[in-house]
N, C-alpha and C positions, 0 to 999 in steps of 0.2 A: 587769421591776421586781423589785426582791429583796425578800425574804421581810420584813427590816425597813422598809424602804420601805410595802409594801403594810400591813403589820401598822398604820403609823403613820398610813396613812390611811384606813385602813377606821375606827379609833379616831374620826378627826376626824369621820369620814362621820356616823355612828351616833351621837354624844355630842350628848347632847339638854340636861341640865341645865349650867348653868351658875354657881357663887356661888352657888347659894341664888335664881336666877333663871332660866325657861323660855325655851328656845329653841324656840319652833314646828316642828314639820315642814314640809320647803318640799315642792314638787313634786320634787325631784333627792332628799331624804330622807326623805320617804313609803314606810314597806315595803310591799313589794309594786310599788308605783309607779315610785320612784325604777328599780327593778329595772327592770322594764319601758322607761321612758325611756330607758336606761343604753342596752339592746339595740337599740332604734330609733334614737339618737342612731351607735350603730357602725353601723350597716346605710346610714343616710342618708349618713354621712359615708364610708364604702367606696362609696357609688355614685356619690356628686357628685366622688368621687376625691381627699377630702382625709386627710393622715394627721396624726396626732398624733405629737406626737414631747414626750420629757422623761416626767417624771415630776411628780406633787404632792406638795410640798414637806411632808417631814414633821412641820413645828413647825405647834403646833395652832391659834396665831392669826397672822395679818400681812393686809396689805393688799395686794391683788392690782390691779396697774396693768393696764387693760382698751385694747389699740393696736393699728394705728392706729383709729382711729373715723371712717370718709367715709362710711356706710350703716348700714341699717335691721338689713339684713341680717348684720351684725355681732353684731347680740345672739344673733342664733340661731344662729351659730356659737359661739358664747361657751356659750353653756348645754349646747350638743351637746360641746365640749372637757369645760367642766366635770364633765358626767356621767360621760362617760368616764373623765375623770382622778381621778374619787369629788371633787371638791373642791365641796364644800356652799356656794357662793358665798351673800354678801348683798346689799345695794345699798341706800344711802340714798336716800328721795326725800322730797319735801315732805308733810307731813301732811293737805293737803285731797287728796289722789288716796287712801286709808287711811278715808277716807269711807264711809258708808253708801251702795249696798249693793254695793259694789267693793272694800270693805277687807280683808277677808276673802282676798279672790282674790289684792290684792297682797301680803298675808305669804304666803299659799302659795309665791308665785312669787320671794320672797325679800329680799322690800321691808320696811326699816325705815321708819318713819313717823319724821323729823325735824322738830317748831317750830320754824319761823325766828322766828316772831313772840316766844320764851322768851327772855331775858335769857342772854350768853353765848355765844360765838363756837360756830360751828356744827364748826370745827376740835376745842376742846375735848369739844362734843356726843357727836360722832363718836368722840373718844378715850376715855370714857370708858364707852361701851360694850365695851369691850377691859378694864376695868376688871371689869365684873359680869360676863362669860362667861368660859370656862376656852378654851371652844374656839369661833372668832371667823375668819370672813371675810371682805371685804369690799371687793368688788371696785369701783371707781375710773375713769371715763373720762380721763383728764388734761386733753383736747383739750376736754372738756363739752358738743360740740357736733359733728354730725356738717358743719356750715358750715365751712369753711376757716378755722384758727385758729393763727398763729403761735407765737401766746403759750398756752403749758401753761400751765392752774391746776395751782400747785402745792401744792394743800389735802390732795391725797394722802400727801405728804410728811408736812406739818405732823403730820397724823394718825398716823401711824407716828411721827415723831421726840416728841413727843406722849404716847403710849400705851407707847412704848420696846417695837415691836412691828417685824417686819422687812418688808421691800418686797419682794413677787415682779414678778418683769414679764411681765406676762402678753401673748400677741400673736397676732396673725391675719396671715399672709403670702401673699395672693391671688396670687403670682406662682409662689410654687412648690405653693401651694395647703396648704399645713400652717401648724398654726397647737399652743399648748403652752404651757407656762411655763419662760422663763429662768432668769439670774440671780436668787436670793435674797440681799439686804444688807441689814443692819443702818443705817440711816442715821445717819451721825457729826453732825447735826444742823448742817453748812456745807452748804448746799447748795450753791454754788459750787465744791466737793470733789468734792460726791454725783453733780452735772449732766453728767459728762463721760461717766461710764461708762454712762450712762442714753441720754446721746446717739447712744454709740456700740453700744449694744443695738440702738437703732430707725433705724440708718442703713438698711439692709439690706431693713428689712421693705415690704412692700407695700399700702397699702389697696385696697380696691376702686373708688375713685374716686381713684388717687393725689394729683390735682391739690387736692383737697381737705384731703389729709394736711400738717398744718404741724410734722411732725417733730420732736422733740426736736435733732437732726442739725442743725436750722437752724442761722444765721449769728447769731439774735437771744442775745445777751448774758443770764448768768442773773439778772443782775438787770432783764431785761426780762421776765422769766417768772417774776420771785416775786412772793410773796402775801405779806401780812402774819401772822406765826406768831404765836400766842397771844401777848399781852403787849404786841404792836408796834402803832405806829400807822403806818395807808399813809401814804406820803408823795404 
């Protein structure tokens, strides 16, 4: 990793305020902690023989695409990459799991608390926390579900094209056993433009329950895998 590489993501790792608003320490950004996890996360991942490859991207906010998703066992490699690579991940979830006395535990561990029940697309929600932090990440399952699912939400999108914040792709590859982050793109807000090279990212890769992986690679049409983006109504 080079000197400005590493400089730009130790910056992201570390930057706690944001706007005029707190970013909590999670467990990956806790000192002393994060530090400690960082070295178990390499020890665990040199043993079970997986390598990291790539680098974290060093613009301090975008939305990290978390693929493929067929296991449980994905997130913990996801947080073991993440350590590694210093990328201070976030993750939206619903606001009754943010509960008493479990709430606490999940901002540690990286959870924004989102109201669905609040007025206003949870696309916009999401974007506008990108708004009140300087330095923001917020990583995305596409698939939503570790069940077999042809059709991506493409709420990840929205969010980025949204916020005018960039898309990483982020991946876990059980076949060659390495898993890192891809391409970074800006989305030109066609997603019908954006879909090909996204496809053509996650042809390649492997879940751990392949048969469960519904691919962005599919044969399904992008208008069979969009969402409706702020403003639109589904049809």
């Amino acid at each position: 990793m080079s000197q400005s590489t590493e400089a730009g993501s130790t910056k992201a790792w570390t930057q706690a305020s944001g706007r005029g608003h707190e970013l909590r320490p999670t467990l990956l950004t806790t000192p002393g902690v994060g530090l400690l996890v960082r070295w178990i996360s390499r020890l665990l991942l040199r043993l079970l023989g997986w390598r990291v490859v790539g680098s974290a991207p060093t613009t301090p906010r975008y939305v990290l695409v978390a693929a493929p998703h067929t296991s449980n066992w994905d997130a913990f490699y996801l947080v073991m990459m993440a350590s590694v690579l210093r990328i201070p991940i976030r993750w939206l979830g619903k606001h009754t799991l943010f509960r008493f006395p479990f709430g606490g535990l999940m901002r540690w561990f990286g959870g924004i608390a989102v109201d669905r029940r609040r007025r206003g697309g949870q696309v916009a929600r999401a974007a506008r926390l990108f708004e009140r932090f300087d330095h923001l990440v917020i990583v995305v399952p596409p698939e939503g579900t570790r069940a077999r699912n042809d059709r991506w939400k493409t709420g990840f999108y929205y969010i980025a094209t949204t916020a005018e914040v960039p898309v990483a792709l982020g991946f876990l590859d059980y076949a060659s056993k390495t898993g890192g982050v891809g391409p970074l793109f800006l989305p030109s807000g066609d997603l019908d433009a954006d879909l090909p090279r996204i496809r053509e990212f996650y042809a390649d890769k492997t879940g751990l329950r392949q048969a469960m992986f519904g691919n962005a690679a599919s044969d399904e049409s992008s208008e069979a895998v969009r969402e409706p983006g702020p403003g639109q109504e589904s049809r």
